[in-house]
C-alpha positions as YAML, in Angstrom:
chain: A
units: angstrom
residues:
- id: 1
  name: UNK
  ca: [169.85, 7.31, 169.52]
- id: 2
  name: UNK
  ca: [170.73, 10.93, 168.84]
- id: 3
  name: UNK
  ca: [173.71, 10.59, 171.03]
- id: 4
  name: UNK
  ca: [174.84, 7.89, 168.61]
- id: 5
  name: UNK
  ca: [174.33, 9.81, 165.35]
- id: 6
  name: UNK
  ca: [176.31, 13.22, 166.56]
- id: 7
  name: UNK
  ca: [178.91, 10.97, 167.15]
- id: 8
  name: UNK
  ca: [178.67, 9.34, 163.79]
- id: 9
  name: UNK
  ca: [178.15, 12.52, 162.03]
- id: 10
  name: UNK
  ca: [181.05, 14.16, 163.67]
- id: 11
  name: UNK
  ca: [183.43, 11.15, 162.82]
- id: 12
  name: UNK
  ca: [182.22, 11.45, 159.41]
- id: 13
  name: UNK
  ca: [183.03, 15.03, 159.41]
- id: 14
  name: UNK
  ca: [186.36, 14.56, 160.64]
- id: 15
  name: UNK
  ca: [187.51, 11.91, 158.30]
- id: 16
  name: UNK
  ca: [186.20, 15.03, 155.35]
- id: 17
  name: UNK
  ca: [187.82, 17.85, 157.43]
- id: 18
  name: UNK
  ca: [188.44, 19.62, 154.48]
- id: 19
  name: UNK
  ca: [185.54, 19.05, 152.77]
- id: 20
  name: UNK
  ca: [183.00, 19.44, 155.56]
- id: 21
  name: UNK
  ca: [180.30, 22.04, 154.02]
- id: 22
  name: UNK
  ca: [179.34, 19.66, 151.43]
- id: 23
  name: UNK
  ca: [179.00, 17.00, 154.37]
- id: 24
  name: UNK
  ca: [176.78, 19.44, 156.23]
- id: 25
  name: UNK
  ca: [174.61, 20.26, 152.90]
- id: 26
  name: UNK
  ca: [174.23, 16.40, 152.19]
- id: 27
  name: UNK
  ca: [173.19, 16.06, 155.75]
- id: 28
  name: UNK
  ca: [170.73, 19.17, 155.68]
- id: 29
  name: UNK
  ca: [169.09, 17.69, 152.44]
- id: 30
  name: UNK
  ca: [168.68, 14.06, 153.71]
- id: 31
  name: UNK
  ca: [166.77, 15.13, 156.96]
- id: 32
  name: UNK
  ca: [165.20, 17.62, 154.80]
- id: 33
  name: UNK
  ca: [163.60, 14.84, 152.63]
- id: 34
  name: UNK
  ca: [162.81, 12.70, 155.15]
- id: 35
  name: UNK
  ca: [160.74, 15.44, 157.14]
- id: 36
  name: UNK
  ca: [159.21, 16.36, 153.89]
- id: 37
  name: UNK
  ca: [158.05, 11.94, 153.14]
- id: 38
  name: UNK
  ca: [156.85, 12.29, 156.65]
- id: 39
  name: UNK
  ca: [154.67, 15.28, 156.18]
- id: 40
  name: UNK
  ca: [153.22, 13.60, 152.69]
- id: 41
  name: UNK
  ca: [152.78, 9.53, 154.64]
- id: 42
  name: UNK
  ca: [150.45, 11.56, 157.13]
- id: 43
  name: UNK
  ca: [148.83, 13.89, 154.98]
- id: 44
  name: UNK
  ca: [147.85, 10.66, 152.69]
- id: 45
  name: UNK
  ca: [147.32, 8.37, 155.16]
- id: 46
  name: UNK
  ca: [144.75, 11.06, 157.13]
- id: 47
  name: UNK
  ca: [143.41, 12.12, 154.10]
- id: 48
  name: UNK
  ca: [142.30, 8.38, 152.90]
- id: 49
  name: UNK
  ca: [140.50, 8.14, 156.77]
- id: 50
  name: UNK
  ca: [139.09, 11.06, 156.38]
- id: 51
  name: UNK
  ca: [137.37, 10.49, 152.57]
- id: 52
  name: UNK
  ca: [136.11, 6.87, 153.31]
- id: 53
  name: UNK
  ca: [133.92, 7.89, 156.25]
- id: 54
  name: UNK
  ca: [132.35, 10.06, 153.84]
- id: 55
  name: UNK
  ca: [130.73, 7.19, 151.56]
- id: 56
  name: UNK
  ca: [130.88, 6.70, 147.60]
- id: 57
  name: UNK
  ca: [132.53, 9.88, 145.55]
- id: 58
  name: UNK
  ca: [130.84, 10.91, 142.61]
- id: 59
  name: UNK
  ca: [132.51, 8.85, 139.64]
- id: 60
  name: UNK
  ca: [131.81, 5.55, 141.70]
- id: 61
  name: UNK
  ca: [127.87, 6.09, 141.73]
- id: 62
  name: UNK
  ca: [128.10, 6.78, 137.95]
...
């Protein structure tokens, strides 16, 4: 799979030869906010696990 998007990302780059960097900063920022949805899906998705094992939280026994 990785093979396959080098070899994508370098045909895109050589259709933009001469406008390459902003390629490569478009790139950087797309992986960039998919690492950083990653990082909040498990940090939300652990933290959920982790509060309903504790039982009711204070404004539900009100």
């Amino acid at each position: 799979m990785a093979q396959y998007a080098i070899i994508v990302y370098a045909a895109f780059a050589a259709l933009t030869a001469g406008d390459s960097g902003t390629l490569t900063a478009n790139t950087f920022l797309i992986l960039l906010g998919g690492v950083v949805l990653a990082a909040a899906l498990a940090f939300g998705l652990g933290g959920r696990d982790g509060t309903s094992s504790r039982g009711p939280t204070a404004a539900a026994t009100r």
